[in-house]
Backbone as a printed PyTorch tensor [residue, N CA C, xyz], in Angstrom:
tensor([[[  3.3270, -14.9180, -29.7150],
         [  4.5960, -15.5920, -29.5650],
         [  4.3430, -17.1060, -29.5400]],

        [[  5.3500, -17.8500, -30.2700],
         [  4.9090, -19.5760, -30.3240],
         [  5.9990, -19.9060, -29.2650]],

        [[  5.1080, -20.7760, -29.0190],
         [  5.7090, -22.0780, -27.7040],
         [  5.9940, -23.3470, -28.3980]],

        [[  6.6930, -24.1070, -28.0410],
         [  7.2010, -25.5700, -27.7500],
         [  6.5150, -26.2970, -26.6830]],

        [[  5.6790, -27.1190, -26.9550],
         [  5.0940, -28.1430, -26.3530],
         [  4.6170, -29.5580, -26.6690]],

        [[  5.9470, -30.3440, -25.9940],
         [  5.7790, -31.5450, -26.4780],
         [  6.2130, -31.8810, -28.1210]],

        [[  6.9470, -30.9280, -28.4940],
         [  7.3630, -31.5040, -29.6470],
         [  6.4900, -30.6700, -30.5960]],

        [[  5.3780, -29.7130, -30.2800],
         [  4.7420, -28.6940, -31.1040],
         [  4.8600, -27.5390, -30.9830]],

        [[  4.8700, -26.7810, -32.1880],
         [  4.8670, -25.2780, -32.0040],
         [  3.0960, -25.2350, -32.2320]],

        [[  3.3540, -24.7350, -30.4970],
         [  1.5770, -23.9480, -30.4810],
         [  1.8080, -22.2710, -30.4090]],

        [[  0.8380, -21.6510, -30.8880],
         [  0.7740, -20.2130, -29.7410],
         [  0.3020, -20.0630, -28.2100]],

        [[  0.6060, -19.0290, -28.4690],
         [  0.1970, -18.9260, -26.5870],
         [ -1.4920, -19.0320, -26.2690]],

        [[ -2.3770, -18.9140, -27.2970],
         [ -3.7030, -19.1900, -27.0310],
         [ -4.4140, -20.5920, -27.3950]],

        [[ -3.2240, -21.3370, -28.0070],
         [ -3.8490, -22.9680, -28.3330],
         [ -2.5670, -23.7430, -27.3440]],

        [[ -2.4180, -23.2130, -26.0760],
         [ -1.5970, -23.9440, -24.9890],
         [ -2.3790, -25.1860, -24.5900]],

        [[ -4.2380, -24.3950, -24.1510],
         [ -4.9970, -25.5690, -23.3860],
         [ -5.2690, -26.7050, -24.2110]],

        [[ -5.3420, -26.4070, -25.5730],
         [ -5.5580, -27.3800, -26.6740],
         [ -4.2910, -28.7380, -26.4330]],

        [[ -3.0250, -28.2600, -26.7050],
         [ -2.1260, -29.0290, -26.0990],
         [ -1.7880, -29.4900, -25.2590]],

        [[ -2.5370, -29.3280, -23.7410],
         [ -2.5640, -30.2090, -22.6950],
         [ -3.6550, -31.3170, -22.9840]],

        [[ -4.5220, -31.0550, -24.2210],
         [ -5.8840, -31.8280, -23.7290],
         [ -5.6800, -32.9000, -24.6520]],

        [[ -4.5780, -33.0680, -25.7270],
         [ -4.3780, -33.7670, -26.7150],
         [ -4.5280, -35.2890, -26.1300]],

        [[ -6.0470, -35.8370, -26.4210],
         [ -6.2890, -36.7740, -26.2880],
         [ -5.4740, -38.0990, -26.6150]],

        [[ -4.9320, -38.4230, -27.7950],
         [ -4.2550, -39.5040, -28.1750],
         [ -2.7770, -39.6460, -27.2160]],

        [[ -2.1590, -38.5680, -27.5190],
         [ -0.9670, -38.4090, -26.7190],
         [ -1.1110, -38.4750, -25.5010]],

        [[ -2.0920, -38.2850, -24.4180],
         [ -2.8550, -39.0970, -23.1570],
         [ -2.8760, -40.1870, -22.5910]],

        [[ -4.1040, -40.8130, -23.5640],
         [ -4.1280, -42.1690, -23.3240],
         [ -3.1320, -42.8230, -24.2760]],

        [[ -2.2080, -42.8820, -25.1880],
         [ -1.0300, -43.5960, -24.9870],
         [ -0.1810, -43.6660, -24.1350]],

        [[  0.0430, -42.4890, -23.1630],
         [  1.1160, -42.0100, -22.1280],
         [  0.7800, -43.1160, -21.1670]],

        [[ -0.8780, -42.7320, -20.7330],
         [ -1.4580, -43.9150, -19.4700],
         [ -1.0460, -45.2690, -19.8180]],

        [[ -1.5180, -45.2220, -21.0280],
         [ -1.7120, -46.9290, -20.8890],
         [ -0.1800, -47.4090, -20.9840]],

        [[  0.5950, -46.7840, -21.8400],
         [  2.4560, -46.6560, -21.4840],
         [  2.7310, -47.0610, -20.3840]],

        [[  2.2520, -45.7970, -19.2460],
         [  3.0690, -46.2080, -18.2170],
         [  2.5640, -47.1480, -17.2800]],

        [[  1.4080, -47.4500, -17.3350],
         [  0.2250, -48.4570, -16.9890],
         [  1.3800, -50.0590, -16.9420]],

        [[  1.2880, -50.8080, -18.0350],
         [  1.7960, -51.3290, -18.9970],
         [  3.6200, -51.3050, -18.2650]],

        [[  4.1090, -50.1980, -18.7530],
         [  5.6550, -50.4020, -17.9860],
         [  5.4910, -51.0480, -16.3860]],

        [[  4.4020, -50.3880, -15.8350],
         [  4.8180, -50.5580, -14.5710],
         [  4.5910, -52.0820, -14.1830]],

        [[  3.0320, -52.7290, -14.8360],
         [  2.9330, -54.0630, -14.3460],
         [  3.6660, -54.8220, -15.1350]],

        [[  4.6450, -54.6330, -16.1890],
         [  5.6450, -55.1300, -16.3130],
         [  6.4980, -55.3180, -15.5000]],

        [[  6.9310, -53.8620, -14.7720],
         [  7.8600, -54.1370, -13.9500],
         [  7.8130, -54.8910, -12.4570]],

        [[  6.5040, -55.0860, -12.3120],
         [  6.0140, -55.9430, -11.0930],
         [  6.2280, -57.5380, -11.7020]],

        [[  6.1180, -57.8880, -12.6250],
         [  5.8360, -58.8700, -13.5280],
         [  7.3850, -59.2390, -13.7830]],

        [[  8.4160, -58.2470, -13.8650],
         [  9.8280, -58.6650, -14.1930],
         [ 10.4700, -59.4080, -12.6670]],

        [[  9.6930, -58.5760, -11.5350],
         [ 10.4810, -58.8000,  -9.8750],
         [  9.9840, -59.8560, -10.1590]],

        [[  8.8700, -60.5330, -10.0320],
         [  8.2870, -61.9450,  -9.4310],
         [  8.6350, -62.9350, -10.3560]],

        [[  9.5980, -62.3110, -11.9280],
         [  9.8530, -63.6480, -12.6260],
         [  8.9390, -64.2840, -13.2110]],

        [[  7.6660, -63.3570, -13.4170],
         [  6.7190, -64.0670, -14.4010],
         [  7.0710, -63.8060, -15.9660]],

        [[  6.0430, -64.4120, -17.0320],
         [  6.1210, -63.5190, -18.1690],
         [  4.3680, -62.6880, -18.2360]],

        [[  4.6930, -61.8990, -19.4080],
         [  3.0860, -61.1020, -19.4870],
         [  2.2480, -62.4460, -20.1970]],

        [[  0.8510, -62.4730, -20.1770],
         [ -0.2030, -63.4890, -20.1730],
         [ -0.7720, -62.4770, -21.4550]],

        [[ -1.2660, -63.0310, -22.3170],
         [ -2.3580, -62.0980, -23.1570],
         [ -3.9450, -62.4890, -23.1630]],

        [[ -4.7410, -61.2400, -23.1520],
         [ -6.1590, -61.2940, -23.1920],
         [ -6.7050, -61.9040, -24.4620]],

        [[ -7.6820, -62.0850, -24.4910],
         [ -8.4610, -62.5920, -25.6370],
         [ -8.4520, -61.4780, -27.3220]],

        [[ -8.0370, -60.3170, -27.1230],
         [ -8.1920, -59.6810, -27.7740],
         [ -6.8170, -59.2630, -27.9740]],

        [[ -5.7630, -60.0630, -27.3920],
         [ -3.9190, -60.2600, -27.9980],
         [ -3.2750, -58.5830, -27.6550]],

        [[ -4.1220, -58.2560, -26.2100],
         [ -2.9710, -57.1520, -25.5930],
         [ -2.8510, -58.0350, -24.6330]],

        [[ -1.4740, -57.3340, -24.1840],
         [ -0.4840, -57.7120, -22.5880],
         [ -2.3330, -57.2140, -21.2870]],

        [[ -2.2080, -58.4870, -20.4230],
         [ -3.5750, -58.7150, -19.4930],
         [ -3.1560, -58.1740, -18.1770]],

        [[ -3.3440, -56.7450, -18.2970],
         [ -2.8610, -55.8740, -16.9930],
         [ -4.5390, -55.8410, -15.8840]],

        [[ -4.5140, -56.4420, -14.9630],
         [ -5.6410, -56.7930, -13.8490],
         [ -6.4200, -55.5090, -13.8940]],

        [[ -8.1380, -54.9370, -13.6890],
         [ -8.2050, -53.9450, -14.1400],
         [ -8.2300, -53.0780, -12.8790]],

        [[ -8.2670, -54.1480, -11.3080],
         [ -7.7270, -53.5780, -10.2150],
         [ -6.5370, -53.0360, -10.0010]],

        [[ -5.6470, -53.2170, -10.8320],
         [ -4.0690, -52.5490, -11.1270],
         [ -4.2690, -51.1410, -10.4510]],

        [[ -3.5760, -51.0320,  -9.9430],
         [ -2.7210, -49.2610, -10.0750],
         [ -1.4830, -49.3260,  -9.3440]],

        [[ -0.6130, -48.5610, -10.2240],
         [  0.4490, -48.3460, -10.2980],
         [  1.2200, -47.9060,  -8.8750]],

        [[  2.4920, -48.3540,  -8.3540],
         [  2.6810, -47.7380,  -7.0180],
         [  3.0800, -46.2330,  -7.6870]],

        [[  3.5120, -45.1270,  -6.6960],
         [  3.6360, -44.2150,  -7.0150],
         [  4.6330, -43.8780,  -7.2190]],

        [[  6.1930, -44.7160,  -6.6730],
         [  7.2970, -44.6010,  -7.5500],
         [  7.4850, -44.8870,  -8.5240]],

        [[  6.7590, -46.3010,  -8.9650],
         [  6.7230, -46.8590, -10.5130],
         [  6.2260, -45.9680, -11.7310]],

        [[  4.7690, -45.2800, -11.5530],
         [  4.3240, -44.4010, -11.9100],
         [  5.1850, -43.1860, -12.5360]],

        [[  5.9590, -42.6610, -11.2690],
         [  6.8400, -41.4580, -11.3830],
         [  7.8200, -41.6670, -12.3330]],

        [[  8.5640, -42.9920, -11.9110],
         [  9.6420, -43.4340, -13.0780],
         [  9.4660, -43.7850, -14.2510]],

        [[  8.1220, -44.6400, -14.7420],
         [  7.9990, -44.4000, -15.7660],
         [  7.4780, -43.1460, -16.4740]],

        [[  6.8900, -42.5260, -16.2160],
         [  6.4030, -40.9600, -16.9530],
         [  7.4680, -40.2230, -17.3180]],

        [[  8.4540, -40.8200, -16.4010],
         [ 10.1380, -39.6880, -16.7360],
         [ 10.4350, -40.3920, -17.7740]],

        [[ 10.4510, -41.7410, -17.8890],
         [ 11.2500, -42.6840, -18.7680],
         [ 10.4500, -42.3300, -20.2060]],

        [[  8.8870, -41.8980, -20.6220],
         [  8.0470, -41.7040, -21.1070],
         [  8.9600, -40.9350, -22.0640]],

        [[  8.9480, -39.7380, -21.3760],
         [  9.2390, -38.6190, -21.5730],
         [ 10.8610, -38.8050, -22.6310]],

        [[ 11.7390, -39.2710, -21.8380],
         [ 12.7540, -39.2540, -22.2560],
         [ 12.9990, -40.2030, -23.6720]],

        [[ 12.3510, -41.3360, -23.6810],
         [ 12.3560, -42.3830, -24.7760],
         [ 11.4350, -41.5320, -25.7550]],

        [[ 10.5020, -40.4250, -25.8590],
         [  9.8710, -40.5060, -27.2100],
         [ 10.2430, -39.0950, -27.3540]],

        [[ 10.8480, -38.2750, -26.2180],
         [ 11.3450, -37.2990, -26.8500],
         [ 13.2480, -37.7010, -27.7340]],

        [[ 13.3280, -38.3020, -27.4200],
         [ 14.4300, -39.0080, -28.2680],
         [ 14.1930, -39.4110, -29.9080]],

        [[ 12.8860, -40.2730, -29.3620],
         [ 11.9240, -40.3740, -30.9420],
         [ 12.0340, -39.1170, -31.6300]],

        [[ 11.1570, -38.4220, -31.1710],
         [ 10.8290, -37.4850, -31.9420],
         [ 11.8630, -36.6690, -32.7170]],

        [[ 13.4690, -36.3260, -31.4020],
         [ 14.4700, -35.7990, -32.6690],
         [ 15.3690, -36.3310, -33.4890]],

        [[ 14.9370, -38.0310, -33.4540],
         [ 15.2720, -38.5830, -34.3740],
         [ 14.2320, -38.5480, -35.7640]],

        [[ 13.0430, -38.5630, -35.2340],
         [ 12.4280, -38.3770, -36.3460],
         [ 12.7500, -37.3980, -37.0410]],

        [[ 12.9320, -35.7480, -36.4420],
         [ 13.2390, -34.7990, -37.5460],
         [ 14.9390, -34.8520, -38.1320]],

        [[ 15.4860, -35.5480, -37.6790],
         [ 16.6720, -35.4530, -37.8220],
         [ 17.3770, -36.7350, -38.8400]],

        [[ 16.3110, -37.6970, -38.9640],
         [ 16.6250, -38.3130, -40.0180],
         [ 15.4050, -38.4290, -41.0040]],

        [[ 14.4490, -37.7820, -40.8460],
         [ 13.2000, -38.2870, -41.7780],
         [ 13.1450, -36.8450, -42.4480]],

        [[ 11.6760, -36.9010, -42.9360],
         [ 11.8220, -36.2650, -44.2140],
         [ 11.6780, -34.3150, -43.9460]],

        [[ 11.7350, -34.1970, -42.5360],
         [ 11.3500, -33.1620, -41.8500],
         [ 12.8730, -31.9440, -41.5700]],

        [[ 13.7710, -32.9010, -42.2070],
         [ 15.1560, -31.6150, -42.5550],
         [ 15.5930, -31.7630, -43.7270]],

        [[ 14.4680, -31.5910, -44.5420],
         [ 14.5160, -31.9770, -46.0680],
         [ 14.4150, -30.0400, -46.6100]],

        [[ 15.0060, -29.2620, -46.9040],
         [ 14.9960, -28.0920, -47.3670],
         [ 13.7340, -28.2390, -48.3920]],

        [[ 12.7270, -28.1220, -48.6730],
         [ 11.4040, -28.1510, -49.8620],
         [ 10.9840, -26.6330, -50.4240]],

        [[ 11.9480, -25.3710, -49.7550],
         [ 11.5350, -24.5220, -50.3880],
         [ 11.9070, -24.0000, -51.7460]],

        [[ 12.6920, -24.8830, -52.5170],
         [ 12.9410, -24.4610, -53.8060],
         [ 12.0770, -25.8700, -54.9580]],

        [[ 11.3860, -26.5010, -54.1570],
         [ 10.6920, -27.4140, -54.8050],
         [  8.9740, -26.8080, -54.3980]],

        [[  8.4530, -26.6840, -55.4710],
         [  7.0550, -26.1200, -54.8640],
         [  6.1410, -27.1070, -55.1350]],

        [[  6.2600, -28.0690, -55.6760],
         [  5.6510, -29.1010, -55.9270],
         [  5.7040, -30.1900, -54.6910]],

        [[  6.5020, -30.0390, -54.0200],
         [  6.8810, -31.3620, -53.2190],
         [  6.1660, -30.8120, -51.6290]],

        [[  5.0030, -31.5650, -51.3030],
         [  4.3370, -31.6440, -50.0390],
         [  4.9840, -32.0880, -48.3480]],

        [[  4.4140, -31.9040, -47.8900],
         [  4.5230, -32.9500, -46.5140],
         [  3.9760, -32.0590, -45.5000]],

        [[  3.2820, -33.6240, -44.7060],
         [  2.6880, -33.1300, -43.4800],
         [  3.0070, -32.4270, -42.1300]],

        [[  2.6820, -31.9920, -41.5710],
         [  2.7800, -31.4410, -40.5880],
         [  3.3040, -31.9530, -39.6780]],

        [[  4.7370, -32.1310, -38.4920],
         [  5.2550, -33.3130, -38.0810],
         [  4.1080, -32.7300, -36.7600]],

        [[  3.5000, -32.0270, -36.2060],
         [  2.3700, -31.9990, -35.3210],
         [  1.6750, -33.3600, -35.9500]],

        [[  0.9940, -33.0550, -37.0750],
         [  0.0760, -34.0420, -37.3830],
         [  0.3230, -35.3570, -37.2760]],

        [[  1.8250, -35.6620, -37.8900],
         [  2.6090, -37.2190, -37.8210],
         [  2.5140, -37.6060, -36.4620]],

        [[  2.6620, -37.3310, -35.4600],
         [  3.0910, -37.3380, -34.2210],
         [  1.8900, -37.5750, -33.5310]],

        [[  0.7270, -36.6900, -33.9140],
         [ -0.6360, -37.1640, -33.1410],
         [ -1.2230, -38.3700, -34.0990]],

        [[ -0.9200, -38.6750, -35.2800],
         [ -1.1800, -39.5850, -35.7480],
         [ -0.9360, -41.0730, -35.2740]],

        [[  0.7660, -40.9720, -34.5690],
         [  1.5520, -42.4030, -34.1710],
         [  1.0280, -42.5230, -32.6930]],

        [[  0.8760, -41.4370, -32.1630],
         [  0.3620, -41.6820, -31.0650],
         [ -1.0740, -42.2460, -30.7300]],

        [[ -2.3420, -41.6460, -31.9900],
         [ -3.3150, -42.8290, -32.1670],
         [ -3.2500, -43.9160, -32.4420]],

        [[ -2.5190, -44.1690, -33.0900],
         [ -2.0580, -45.5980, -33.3380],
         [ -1.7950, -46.1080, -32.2520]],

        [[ -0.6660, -46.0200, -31.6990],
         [  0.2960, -46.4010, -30.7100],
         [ -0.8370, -46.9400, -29.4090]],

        [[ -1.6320, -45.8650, -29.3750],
         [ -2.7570, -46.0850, -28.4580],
         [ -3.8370, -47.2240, -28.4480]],

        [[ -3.8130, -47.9070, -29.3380],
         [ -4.6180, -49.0250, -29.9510],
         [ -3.5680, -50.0700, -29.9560]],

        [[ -3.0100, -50.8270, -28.8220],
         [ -2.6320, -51.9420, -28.9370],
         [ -2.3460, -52.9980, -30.4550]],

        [[ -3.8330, -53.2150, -30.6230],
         [ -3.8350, -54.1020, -31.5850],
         [ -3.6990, -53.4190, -32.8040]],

        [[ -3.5380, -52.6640, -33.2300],
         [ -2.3680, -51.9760, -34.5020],
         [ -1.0550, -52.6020, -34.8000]],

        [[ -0.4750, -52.9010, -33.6990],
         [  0.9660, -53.1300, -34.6670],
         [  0.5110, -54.5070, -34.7920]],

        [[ -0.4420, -55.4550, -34.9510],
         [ -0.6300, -56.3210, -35.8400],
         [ -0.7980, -55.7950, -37.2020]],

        [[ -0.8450, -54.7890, -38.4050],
         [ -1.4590, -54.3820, -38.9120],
         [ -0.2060, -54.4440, -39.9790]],

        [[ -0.0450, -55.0640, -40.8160],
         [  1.0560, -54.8260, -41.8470],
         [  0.3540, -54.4740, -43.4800]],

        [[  1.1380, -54.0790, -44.2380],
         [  0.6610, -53.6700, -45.5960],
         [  1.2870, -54.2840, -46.5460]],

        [[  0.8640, -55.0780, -47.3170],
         [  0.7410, -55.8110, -48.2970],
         [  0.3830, -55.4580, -49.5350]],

        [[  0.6090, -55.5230, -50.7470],
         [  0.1870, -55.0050, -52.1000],
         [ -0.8840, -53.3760, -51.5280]],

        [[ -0.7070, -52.6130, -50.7950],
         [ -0.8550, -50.8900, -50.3550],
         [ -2.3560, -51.6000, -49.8340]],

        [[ -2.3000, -52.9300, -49.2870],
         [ -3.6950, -53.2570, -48.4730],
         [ -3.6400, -53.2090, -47.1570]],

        [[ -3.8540, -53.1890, -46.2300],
         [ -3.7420, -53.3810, -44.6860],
         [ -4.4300, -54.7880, -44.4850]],

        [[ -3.7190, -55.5850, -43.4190],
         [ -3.6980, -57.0240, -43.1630],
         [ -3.6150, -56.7760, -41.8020]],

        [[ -4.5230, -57.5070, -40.9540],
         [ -4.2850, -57.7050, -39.8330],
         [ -3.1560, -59.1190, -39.5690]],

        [[ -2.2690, -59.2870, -39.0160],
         [ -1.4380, -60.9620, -38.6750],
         [ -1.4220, -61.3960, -37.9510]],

        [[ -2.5320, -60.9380, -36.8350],
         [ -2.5360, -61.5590, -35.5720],
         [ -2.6700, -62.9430, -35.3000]],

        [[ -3.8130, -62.9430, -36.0650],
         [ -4.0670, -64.9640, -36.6460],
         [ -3.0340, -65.8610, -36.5730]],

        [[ -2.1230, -65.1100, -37.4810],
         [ -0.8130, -65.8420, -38.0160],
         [  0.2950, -65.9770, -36.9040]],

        [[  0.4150, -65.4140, -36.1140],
         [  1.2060, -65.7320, -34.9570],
         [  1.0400, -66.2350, -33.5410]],

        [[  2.4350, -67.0780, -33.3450],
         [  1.6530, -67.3890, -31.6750],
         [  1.7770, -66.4840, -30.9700]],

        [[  1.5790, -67.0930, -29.1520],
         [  1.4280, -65.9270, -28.3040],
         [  2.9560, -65.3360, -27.8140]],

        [[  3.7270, -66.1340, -27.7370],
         [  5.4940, -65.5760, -27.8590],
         [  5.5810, -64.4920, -28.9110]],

        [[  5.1900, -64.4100, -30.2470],
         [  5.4450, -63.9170, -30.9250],
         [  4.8940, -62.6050, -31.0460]],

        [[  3.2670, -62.7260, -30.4850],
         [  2.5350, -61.6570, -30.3660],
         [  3.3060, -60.7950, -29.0850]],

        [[  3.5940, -61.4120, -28.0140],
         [  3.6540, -60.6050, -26.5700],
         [  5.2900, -59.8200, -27.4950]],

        [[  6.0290, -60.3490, -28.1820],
         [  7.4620, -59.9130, -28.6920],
         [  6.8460, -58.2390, -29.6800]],

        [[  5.3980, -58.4580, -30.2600],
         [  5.4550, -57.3300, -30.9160],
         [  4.4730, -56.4870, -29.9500]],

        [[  3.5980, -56.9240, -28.6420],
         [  3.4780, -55.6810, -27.8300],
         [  4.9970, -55.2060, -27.2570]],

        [[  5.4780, -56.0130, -27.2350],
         [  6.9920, -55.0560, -26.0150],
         [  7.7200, -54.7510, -26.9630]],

        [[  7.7400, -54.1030, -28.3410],
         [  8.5180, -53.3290, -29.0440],
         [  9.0110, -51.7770, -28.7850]],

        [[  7.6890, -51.4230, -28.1120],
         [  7.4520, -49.5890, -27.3960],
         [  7.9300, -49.8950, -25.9610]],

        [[  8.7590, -50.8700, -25.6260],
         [  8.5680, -51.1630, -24.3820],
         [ 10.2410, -51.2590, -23.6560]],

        [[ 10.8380, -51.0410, -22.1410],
         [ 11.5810, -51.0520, -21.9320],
         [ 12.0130, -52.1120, -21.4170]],

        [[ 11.1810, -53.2100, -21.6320],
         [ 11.5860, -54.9160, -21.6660],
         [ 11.5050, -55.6730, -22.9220]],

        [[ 11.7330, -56.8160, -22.5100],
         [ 11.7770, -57.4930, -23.9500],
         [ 11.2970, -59.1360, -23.2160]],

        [[ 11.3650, -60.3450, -23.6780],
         [ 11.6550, -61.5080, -23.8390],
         [ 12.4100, -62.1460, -24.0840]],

        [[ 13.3190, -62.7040, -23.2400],
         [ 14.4300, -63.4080, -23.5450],
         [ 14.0870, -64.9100, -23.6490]],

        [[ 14.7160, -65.4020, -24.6640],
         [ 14.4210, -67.1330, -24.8340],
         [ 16.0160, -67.6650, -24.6160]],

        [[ 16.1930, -68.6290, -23.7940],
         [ 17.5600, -69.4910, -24.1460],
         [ 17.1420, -70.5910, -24.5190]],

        [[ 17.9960, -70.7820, -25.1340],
         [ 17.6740, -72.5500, -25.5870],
         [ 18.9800, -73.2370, -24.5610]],

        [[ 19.1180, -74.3300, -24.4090],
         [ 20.2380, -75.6870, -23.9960],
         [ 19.0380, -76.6240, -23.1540]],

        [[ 20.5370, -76.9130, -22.6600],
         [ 20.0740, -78.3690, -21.3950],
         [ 20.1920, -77.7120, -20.4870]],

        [[ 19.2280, -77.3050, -19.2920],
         [ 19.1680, -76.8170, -18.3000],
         [ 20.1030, -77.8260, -17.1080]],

        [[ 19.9160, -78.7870, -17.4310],
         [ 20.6480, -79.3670, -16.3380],
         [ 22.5380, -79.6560, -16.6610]],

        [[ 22.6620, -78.9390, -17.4550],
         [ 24.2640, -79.4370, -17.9700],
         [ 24.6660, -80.7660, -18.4950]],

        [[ 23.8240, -81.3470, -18.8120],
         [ 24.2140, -82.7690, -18.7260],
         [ 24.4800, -83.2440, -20.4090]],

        [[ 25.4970, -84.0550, -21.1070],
         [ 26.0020, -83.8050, -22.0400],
         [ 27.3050, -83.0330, -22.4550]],

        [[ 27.8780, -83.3050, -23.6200],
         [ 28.3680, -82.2080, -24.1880],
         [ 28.1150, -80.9230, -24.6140]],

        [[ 28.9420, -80.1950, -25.2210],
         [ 28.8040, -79.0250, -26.2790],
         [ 28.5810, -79.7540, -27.6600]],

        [[ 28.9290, -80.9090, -27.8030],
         [ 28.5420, -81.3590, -28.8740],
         [ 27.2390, -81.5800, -29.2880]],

        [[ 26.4650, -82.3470, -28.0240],
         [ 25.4080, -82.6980, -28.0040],
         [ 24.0910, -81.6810, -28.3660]],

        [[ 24.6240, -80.0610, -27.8190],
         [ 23.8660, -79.4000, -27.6910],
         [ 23.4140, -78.9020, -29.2230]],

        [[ 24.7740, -79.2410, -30.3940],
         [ 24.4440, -78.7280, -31.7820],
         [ 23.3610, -79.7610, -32.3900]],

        [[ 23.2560, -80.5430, -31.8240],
         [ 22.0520, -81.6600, -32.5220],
         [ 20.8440, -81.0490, -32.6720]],

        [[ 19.9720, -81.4230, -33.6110],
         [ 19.0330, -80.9170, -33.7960],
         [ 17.9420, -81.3360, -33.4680]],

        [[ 17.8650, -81.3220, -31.8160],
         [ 16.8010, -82.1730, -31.4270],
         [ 15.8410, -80.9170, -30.3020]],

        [[ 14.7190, -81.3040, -29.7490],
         [ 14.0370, -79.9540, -29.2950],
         [ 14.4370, -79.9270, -28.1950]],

        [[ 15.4230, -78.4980, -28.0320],
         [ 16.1180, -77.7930, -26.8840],
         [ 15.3930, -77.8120, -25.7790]],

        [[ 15.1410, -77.7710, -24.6180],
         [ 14.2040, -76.9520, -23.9300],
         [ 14.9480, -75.8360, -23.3870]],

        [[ 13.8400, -74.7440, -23.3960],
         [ 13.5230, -73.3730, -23.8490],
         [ 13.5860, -72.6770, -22.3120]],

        [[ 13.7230, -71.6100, -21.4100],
         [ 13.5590, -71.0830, -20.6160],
         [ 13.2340, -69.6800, -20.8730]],

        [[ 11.9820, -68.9320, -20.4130],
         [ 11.6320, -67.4200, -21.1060],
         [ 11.6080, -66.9930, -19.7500]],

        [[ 12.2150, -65.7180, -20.3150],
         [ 11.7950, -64.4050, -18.9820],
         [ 12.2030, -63.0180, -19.3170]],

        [[ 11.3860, -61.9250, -18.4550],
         [ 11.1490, -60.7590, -19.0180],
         [ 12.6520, -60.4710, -18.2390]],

        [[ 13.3860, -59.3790, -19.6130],
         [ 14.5590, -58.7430, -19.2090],
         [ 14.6590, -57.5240, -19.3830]],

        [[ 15.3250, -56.4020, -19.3100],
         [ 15.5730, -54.9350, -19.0240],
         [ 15.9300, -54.7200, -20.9170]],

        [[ 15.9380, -53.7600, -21.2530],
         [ 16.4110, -53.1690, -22.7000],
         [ 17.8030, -52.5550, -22.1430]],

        [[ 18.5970, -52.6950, -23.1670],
         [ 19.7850, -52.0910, -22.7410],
         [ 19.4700, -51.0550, -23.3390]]])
């Protein structure tokens, strides 16, 4: 008899296999790792700092309190199982292919442990494709820009305002094209 786990049909004798699914693991940890000193990082009004190697610089004395922990693993849960039935539900996985015998596709098991290796490697979503080459762009961007594409998987973001912090001026003044100053801070995803 097949089971549902996590978004796979296993049988009942490749269950332990599916608890042990390495990638889907350590993306989960470092997920909720990551959410949580964010969310310590959102109370105190800081922004995230990046390491030398352009991930978000979580202390390696960190650990998570145990409500933070709890809430994010639920939140885990709920945001990529959302993914996932969007993935079959708009991608190529409710595509009828049995009257085409020519026409392939992978295994959405396989897709799924695939994004999740990825996903698990930080420095991936620097990774764009160009003439079917892979490019790293990390180079090419600053650190605003970089910390904007770690918190894409993420239930914060970066907010920038631009004006005159002190009010002073018009509304007129403010359309000039002169350098705003800027105020950043980590905010909630709606």
């Amino acid at each position: 008899m097949a089971h549902y786990y996590r978004g796979i049909c296993l049988s009942e004798n490749n269950k332990d296999n599916a608890i042990s699914q390495p990638n889907y693991l350590n993306f989960k940890n470092y997920w909720v790792r990551r959410e949580s000193w964010l969310r310590i990082l959102f109370d105190k009004g800081e922004l995230p700092r990046l390491t030398p190697n352009d991930e978000i610089y979580i202390p390696e004395e960190f650990t998570p309190p145990k409500e933070l922990e709890k809430f994010y693993r639920k939140k885990f849960g709920l945001i990529f199982k959302d993914k996932r039935k969007r993935m079959l539900k708009e991608g190529i996985y409710s595509e009828d292919i049995s009257k085409d015998e020519n026409k392939r596709r992978l295994k959405f098991s396989k897709v799924l442990e695939h994004d999740y290796k990825f996903w698990a490697d930080p420095t991936n979503i620097y990774e764009v494709v160009e003439d079917l080459e892979k490019k790293k762009i990390n180079k090419t961007l600053n650190e605003d820009q970089k910390i904007g594409f770690l918190l894409i998987s993420s239930t914060f973001m970066v907010k920038q305002e631009f004006g005159n912090p002190k009010g002073e001026g018009s509304n007129r003044d403010s359309l000039k094209l002169k350098r705003q100053p800027t105020k950043k801070h980590l905010v909630k995803r709606v």
